[in-house]
KEKE-3310 file (N, C-alpha, C; in steps of 0.2 Angstrom, whole numbers, plus 5000, padded with zeros to 4 digits):
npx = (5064:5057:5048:5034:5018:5010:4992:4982:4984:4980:4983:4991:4986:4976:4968:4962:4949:4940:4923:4913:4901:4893:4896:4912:4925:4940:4941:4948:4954:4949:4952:4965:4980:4990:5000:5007:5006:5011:4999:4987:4980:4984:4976:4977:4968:4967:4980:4981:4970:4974:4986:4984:4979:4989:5000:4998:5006:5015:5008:5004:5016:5019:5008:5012:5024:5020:5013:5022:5037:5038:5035:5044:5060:5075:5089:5103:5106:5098:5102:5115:5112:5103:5114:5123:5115:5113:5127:5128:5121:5127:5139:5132:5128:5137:5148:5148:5142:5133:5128:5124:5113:5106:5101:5096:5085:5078:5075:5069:5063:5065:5075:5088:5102:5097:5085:5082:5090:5078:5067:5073:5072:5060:5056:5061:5056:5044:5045:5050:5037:5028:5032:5032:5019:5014:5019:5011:5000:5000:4993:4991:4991:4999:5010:5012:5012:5024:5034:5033:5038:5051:5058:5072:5084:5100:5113:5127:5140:5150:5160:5162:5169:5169:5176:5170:5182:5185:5190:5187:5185:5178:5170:5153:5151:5162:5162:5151:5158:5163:5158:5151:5163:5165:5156:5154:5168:5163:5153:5161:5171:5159:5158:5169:5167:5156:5161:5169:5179:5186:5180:5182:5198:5197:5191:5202:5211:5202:5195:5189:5186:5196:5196:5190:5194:5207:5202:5196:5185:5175:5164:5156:5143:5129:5112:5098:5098:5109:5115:5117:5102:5100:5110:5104:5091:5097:5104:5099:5087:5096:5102:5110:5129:5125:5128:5125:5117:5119:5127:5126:5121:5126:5128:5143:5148:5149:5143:5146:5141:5141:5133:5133:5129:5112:5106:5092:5077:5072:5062:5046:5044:5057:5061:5051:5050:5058:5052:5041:5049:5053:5043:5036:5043:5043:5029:5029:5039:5032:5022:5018:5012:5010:5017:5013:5000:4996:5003:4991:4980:4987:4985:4972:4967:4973:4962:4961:4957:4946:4943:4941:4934:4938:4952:4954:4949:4960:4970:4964:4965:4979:4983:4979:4984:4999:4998:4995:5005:5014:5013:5011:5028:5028:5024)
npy = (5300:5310:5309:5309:5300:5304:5301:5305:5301:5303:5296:5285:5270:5260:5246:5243:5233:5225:5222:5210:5195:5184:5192:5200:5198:5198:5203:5196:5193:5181:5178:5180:5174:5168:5158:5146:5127:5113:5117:5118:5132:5145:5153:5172:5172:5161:5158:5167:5165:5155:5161:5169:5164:5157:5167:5178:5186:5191:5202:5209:5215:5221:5230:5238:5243:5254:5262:5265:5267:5280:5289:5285:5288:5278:5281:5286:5278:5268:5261:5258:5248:5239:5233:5229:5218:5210:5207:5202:5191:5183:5179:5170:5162:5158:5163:5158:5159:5149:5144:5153:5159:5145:5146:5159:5158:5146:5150:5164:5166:5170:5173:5178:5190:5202:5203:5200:5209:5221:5217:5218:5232:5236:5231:5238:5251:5248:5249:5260:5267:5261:5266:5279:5281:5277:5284:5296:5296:5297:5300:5317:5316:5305:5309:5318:5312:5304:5314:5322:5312:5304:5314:5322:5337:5337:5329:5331:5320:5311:5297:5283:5268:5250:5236:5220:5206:5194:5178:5171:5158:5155:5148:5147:5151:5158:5167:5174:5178:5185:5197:5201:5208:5215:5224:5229:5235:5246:5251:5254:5266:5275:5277:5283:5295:5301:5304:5314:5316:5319:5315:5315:5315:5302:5294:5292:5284:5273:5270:5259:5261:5264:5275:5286:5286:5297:5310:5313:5303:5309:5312:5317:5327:5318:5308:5299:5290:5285:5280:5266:5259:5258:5265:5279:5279:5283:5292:5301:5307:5313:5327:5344:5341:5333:5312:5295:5285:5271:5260:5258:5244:5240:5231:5232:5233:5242:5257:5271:5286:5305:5320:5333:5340:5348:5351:5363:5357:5351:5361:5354:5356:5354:5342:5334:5324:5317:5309:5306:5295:5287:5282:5276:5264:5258:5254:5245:5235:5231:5225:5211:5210:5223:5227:5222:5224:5236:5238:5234:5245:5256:5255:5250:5266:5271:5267:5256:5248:5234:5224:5211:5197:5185:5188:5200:5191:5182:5189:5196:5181:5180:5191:5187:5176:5180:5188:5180:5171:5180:5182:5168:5168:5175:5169)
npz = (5425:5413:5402:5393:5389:5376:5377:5370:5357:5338:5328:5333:5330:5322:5318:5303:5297:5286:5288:5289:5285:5299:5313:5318:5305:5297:5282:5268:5250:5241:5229:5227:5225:5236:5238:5227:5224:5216:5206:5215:5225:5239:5248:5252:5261:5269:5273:5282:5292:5296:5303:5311:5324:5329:5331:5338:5345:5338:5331:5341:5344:5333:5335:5346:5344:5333:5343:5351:5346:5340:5348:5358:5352:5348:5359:5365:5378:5377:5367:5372:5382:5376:5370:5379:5384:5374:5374:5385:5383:5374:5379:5389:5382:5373:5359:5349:5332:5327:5341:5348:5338:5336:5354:5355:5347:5353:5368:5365:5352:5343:5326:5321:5325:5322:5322:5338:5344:5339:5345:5361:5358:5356:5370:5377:5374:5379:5395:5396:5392:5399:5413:5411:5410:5424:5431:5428:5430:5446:5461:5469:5483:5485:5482:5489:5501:5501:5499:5513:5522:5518:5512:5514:5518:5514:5523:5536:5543:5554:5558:5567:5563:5568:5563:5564:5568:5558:5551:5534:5535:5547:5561:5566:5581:5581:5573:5580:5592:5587:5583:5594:5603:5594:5595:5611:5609:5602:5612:5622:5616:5615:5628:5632:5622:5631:5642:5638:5627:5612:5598:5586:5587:5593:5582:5572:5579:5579:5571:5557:5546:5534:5523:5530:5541:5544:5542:5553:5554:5546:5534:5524:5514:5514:5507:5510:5499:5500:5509:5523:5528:5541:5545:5541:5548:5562:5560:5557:5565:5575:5583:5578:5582:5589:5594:5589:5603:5606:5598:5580:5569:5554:5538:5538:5551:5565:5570:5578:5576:5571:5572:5561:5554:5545:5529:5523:5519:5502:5492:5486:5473:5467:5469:5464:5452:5453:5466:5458:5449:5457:5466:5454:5453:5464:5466:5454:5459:5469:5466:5453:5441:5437:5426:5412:5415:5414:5400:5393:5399:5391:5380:5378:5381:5369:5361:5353:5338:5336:5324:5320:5329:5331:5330:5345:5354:5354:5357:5372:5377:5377:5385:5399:5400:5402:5412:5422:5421:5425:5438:5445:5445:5455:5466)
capx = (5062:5053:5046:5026:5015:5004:4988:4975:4988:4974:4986:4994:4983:4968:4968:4954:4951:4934:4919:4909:4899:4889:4902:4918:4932:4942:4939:4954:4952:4950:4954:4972:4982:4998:5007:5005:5007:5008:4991:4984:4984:4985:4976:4978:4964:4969:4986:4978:4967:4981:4994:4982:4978:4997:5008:4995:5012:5018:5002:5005:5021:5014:5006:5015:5028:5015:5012:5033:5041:5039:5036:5053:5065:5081:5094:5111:5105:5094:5109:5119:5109:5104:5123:5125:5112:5116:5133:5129:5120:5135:5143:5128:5124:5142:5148:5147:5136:5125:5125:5120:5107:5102:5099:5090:5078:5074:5072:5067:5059:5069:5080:5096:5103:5094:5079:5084:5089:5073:5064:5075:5071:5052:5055:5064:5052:5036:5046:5048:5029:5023:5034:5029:5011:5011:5019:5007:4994:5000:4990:4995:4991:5004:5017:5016:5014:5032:5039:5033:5040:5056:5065:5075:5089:5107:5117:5134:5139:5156:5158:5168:5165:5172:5173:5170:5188:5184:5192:5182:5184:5179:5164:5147:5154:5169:5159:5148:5164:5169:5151:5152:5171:5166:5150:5158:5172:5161:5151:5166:5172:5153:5157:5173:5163:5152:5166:5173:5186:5186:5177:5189:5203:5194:5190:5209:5214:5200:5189:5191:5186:5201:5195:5190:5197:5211:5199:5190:5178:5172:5157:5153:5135:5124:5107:5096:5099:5120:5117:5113:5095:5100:5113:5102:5087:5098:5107:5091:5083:5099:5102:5117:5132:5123:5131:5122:5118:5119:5130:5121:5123:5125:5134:5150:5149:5147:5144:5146:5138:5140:5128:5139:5126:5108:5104:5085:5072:5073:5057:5042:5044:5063:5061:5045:5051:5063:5049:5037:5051:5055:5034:5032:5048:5040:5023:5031:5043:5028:5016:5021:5006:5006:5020:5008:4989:4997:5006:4986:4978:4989:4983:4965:4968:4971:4958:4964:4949:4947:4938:4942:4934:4943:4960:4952:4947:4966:4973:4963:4969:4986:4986:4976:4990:5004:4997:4996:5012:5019:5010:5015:5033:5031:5022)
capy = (5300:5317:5308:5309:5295:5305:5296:5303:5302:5301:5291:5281:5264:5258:5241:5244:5229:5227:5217:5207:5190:5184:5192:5203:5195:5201:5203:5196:5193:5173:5175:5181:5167:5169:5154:5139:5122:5109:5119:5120:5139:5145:5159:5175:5171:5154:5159:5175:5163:5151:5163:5173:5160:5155:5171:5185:5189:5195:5206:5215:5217:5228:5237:5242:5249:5259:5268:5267:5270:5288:5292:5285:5286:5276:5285:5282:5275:5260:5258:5254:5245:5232:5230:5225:5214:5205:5204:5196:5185:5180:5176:5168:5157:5157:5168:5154:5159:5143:5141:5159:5158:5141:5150:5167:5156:5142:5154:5172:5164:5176:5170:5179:5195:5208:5203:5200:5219:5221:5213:5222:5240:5237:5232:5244:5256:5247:5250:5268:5269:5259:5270:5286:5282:5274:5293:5301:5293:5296:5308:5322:5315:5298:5311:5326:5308:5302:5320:5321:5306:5302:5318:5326:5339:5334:5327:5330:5317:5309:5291:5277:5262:5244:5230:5212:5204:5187:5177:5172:5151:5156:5146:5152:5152:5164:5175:5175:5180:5193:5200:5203:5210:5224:5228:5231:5240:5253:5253:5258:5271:5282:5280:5288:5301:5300:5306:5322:5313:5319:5312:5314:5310:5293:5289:5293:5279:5268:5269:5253:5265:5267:5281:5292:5290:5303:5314:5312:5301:5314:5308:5326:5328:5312:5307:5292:5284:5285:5277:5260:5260:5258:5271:5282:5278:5281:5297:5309:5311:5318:5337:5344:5338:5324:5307:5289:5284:5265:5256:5257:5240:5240:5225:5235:5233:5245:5262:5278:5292:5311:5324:5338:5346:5348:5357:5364:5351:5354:5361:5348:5356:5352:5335:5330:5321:5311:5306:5302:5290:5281:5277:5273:5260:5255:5251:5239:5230:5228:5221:5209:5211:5229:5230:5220:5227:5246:5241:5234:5251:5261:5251:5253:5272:5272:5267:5249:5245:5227:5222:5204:5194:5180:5193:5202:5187:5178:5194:5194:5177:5180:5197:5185:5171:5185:5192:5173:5171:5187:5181:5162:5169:5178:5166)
capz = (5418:5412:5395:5394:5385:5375:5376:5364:5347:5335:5319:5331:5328:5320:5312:5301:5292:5282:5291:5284:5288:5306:5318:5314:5305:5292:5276:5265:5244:5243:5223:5226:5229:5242:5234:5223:5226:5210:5204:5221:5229:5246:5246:5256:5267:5270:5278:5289:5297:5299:5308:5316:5330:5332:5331:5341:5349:5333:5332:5347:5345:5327:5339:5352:5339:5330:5350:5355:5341:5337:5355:5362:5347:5350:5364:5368:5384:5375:5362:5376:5384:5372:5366:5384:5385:5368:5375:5392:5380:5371:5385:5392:5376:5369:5355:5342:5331:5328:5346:5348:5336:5342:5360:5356:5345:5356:5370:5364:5346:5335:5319:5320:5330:5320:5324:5343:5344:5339:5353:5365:5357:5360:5378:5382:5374:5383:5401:5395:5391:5408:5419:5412:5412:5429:5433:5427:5437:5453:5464:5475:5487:5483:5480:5497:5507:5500:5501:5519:5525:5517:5507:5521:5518:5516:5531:5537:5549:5556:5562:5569:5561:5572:5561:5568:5566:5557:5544:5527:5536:5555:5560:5567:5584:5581:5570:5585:5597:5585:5584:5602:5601:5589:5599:5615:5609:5602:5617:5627:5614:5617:5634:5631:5621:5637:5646:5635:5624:5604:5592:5578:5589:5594:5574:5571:5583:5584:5565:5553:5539:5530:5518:5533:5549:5546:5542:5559:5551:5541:5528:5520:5514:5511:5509:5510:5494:5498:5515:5523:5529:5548:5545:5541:5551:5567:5562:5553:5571:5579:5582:5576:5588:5594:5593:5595:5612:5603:5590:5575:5566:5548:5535:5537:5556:5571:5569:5582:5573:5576:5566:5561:5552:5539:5526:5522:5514:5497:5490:5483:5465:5464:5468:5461:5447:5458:5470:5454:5448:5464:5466:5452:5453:5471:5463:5450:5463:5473:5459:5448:5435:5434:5420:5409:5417:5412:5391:5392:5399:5387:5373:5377:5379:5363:5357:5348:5336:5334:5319:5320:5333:5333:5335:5349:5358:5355:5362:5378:5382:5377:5391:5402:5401:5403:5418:5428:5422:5430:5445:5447:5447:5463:5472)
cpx = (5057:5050:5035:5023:5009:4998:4983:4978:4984:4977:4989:4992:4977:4968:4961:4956:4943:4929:4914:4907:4895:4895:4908:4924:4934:4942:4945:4950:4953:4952:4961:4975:4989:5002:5001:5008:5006:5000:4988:4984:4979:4982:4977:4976:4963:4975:4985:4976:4971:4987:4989:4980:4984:5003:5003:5001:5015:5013:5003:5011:5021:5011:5008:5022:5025:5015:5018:5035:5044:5038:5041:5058:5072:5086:5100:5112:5102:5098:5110:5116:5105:5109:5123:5120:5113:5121:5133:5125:5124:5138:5141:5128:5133:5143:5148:5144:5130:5127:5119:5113:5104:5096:5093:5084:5075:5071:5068:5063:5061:5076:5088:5098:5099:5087:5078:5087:5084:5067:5066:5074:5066:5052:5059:5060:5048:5040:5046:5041:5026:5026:5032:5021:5009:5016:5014:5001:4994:4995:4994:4995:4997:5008:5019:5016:5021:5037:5037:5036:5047:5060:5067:5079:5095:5110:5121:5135:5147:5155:5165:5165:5172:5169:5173:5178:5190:5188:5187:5180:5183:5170:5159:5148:5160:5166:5156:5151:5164:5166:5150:5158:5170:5161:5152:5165:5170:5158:5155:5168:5166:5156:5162:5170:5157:5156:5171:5178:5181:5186:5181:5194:5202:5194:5196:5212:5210:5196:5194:5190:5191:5202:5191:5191:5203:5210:5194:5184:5172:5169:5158:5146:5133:5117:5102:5097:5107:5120:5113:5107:5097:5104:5108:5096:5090:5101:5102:5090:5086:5100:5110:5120:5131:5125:5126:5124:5122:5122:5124:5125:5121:5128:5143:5153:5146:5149:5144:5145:5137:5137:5131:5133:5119:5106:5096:5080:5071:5062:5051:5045:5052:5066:5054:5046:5056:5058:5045:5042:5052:5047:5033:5037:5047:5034:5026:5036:5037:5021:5018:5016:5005:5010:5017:5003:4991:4998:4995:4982:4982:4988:4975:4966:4967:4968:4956:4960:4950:4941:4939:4940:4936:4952:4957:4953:4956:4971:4971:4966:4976:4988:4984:4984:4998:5003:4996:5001:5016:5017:5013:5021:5036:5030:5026)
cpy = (5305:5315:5307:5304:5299:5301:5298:5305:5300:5296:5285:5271:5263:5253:5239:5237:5228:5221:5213:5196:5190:5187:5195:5197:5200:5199:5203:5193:5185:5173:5179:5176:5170:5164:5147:5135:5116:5110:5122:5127:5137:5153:5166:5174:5164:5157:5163:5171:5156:5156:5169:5171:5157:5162:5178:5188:5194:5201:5211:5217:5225:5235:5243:5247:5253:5263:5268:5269:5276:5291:5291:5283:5284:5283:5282:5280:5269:5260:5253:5248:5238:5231:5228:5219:5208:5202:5200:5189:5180:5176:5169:5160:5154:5161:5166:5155:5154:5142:5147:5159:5152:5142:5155:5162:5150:5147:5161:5170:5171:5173:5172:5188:5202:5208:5202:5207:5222:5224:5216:5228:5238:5235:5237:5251:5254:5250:5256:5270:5268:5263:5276:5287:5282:5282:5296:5301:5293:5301:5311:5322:5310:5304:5315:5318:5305:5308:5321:5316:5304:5309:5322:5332:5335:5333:5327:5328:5315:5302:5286:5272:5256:5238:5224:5209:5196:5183:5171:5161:5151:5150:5150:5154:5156:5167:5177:5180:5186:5199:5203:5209:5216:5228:5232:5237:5246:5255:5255:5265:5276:5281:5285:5294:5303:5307:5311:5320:5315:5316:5311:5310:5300:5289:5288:5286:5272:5264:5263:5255:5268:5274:5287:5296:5296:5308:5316:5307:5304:5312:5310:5325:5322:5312:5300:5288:5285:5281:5270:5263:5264:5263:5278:5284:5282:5290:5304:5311:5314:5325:5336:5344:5335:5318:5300:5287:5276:5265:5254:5251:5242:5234:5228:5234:5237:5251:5266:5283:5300:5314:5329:5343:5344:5353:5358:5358:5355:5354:5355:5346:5354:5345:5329:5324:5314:5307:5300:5293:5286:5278:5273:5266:5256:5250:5244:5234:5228:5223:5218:5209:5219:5231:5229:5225:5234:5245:5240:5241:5255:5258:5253:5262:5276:5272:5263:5248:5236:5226:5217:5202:5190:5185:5193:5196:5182:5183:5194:5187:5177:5184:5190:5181:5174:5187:5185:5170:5175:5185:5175:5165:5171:5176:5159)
cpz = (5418:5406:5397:5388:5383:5373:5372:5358:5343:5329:5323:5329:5328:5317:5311:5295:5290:5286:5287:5287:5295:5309:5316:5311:5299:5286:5269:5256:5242:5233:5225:5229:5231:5238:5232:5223:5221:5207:5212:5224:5235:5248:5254:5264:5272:5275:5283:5293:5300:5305:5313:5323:5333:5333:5333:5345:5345:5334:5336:5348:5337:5332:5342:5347:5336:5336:5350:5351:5340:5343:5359:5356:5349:5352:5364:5372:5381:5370:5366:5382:5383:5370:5373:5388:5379:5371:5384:5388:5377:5375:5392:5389:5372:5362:5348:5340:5327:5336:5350:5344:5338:5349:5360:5351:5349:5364:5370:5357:5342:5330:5319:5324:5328:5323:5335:5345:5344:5342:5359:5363:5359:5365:5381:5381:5379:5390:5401:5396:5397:5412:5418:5412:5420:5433:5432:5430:5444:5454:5466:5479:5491:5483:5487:5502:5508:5502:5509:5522:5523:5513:5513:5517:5520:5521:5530:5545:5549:5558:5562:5568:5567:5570:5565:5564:5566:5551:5539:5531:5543:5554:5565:5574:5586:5577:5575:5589:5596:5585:5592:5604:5601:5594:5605:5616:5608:5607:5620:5624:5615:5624:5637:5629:5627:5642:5645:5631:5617:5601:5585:5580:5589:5588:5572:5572:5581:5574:5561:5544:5536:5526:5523:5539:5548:5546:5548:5557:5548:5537:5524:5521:5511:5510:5508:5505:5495:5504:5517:5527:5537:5550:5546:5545:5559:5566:5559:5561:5576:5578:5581:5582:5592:5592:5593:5600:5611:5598:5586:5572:5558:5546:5537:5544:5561:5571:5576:5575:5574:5572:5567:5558:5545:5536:5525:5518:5509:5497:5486:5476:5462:5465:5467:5457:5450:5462:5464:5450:5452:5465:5460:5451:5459:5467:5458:5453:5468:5468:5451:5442:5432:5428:5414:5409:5412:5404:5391:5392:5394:5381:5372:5378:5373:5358:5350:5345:5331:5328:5316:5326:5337:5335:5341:5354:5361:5361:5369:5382:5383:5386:5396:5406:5405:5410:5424:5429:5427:5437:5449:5448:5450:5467:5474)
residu = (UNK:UNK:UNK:UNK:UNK:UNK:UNK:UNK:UNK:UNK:UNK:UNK:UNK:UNK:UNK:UNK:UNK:UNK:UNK:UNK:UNK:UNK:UNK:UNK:UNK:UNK:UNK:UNK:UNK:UNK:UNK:UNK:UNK:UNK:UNK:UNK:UNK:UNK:UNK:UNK:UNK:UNK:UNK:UNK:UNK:UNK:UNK:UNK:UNK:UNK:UNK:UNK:UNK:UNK:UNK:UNK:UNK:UNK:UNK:UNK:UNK:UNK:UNK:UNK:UNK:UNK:UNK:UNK:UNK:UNK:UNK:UNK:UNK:UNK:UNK:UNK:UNK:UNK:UNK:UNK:UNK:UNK:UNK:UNK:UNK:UNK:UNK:UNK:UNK:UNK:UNK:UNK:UNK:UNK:UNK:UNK:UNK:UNK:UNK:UNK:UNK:UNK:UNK:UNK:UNK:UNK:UNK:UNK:UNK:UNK:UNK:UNK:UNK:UNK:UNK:UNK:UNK:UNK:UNK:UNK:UNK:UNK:UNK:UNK:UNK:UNK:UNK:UNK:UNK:UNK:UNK:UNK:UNK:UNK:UNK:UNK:UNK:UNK:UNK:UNK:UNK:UNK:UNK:UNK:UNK:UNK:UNK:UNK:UNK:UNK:UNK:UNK:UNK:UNK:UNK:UNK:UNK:UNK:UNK:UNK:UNK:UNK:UNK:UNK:UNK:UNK:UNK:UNK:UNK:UNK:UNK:UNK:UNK:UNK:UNK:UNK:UNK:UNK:UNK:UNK:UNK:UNK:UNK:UNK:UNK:UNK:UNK:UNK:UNK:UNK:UNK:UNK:UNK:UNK:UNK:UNK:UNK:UNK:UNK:UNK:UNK:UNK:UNK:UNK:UNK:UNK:UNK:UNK:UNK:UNK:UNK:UNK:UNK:UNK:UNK:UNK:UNK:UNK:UNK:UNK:UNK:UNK:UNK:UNK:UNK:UNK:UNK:UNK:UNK:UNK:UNK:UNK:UNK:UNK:UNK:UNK:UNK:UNK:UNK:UNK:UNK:UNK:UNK:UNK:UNK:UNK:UNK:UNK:UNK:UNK:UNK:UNK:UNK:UNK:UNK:UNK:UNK:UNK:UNK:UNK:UNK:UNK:UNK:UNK:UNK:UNK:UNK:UNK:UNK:UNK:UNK:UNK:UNK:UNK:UNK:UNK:UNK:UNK:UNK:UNK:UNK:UNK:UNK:UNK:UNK:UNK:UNK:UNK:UNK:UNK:UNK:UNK:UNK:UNK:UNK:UNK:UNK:UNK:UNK:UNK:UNK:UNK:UNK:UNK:UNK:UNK:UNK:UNK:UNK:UNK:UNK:UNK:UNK:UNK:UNK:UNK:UNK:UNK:UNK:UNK:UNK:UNK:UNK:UNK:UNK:UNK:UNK:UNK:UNK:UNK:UNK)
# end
C-alpha cells in the first residue's frame, strides 16, 4: 500500500462547540425544544447530555469519517471486500431478513444493511489509515535491517519430494512408520546423488510431485514468500549446483533440493514499499493494541479540539476500554 495519511489537513476536524459555565461543556439553546410531550418539552440540551454519555462510539465514529473519507475514497477493492463480508454474514446469520437484522443488530448495533455497509466502509478506511501511518513511521534503520536479512534474489532450484505413504485413518503408530519410510528413502536417493546418478533422472522415477517430476523437478524462479519456510531456509545458503546434504522436512514431506541458479538482490528502492508493508503487517500481528494506540495517535495529530469535558473524558475511557479489550484477547 503506497496511500499516505496526510497529518496536518487543517478542515479535517474541529468540534468547535461554544464554552461556557465552570469547566468546558457545550453550549446548546435550552429554549428550543427537541420534542413535546403532552405540554412538557425535551429540549435540545436535555437530549445532548443524554446521548452523549451512552453513544461516544457514534462520536468517534463522526470523527474518524471527517479524517477517512476524503483521504480513502471508496475502491473497487473495499466494494468487494465488504459485499463479501456481508455475504459471509448472510451465510453466517441466515439470509432471512429478520434473522439478519436480528444478528447485525444484536452484535454489530446497526439497524439494517445500509447502515452495516457503513460500519464496514469506516474500518476498512481506519486499517487503511493505521497501516499507512504505522509506514510512515518506520525508520531506516527498521527498513535496511529487513532488507539485509530477508530480501534475497530470485531462486531456481529443482527437487525430489518423498511423500510419507499413510492413509487419512492410520494411527500414530503407522504415520510413525511411514515417517520413517519416506525419510530413509530420501536419504538413500542423496547417497545416490553422492554417487554421480542425475538429479532429474532420479526426480523422474522417484519425486511424488506430480506437477514436476517430468520436468526433472524443475521449480523455476521463486522467493521466500512462494515457499515453505524450511524450504527455503535449507535451499538460499547453497551455491549453484549444490544439492542438500539432509532431507529437508516440510508439510508436503521430504525434500532433496538442488540450486540451479540466483538472480542479483534487487535494489532497496525497488522493494522498499514491499518491505514497508510487511513491517508494518509484522508490528500489528505482534501487537494487539496498536491498531487502536495508532487510529488514537492519528487523531491527536490532528489536532481534535475538545470543547466538551465530559466528551473528552468519555472518550478517553472508551479508547482506554478498547485497548484492554484488544489485550485480554491475546492473553
Amino acid at each position: 500500500m503506497n496511500k499516505k495519511l496526510g497529518i496536518g489537513l487543517c478542515s479535517l476536524l474541529a468540534i468547535s462547540i461554544f464554552v461556557t459555565g465552570c469547566g468546558k461543556e457545550a453550549e446548546l439553546d435550552d429554549n428550543k425544544t427537541a420534542v413535546s410531550v403532552k405540554g412538557a418539552k425535551i429540549t435540545a440540551t436535555d437530549y445532548y447530555n443524554e446521548i452523549k454519555t451512552s453513544n461516544i462510539s457514534k462520536l468517534v465514529d463522526m470523527i474518524d469519517h471527517k479524517l477517512f473519507d476524503e483521504k480513502y475514497p471508496a475502491t473497487d477493492e473495499e466494494d468487494q471486500t465488504v459485499k463479501e463480508q456481508i455475504d459471509q454474514m448472510k451465510e453466517t446469520y441466515g439470509s432471512n431478513d429478520t434473522m439478519f437484522l436480528s444478528a447485525i443488530q444484536q452484535y454489530f448495533g446497526v439497524n439494517s444493511e445500509d447502515e452495516l455497509e457503513e460500519m464496514l466502509r469506516l474500518e476498512y478506511k481506519r486499517n487503511e489509515a493505521v497501516e499507512d501511518y504505522i509506514e510512515e513511521n518506520l525508520t531506516d534503520d527498521e527498513i535496511d535491517a529487513y532488507y539485509d536479512a530477508n530480501i534475497i534474489g530470485d531462486i531456481k532450484a529443482s527437487h525430489i519430494l518423498i511423500t510419507p505413504e499413510v492413509d487419512s485413518d492410520a494411527t500414530t503408530e503407522e504415520k510413525e512408520e511411514a515417517e520413517k519410510k519416506a525419510l530413509r528413502q530420501a536419504e538413500k536417493l542423496i547417497e545416490r546423488l553422492d554417487d554421480g546418478e542425475d538429479f532429474a533422472e532420479l526426480a523422474k522415477e522417484y519425486s511424488d510431485d506430480t506437477a514436476t517430476k517430468e520436468d526433472g523437478g524443475d521449480l523455476g524462479y521463486f522467493n521466500t514468500d512462494d515457499m515453505d519456510e524450511n524450504f527455503m531456509e535449507a535451499v538460499k545458503d547453497l551455491k549453484d549446483g549444490e544439492y542438500t546434504e539432509e532431507p529437508v522436512e516440510t508439510n508436503y514431506g521430504y525434500h532433496i533440493i538442488l540450486k540451479v541458479d540466483q538472480k542479483d538482490k534487487p535494489d532497496l528502492k525497488d522493494v522498499e514499499d514491499e518491505i514497508k508493508t510487511t513491517l508494518a503487517n509484522n508490528k500489528l500481528d505482534n501487537d494487539s493494541t496498536l491498531h487502536y494506540q495508532t487510529l488514537i495517535d492519528i487523531r491527536e495529530d490532528n489536532n481534535i479540539k475538545w470543547n466538551d469535558d465530559k466528551l473528552k473524558k468519555q472518550y478517553e475511557e472508551l479508547m482506554d476500554q478498547l485497548l484492554q479489550a484488544s489485550t485480554s484477547t491475546t492473553n
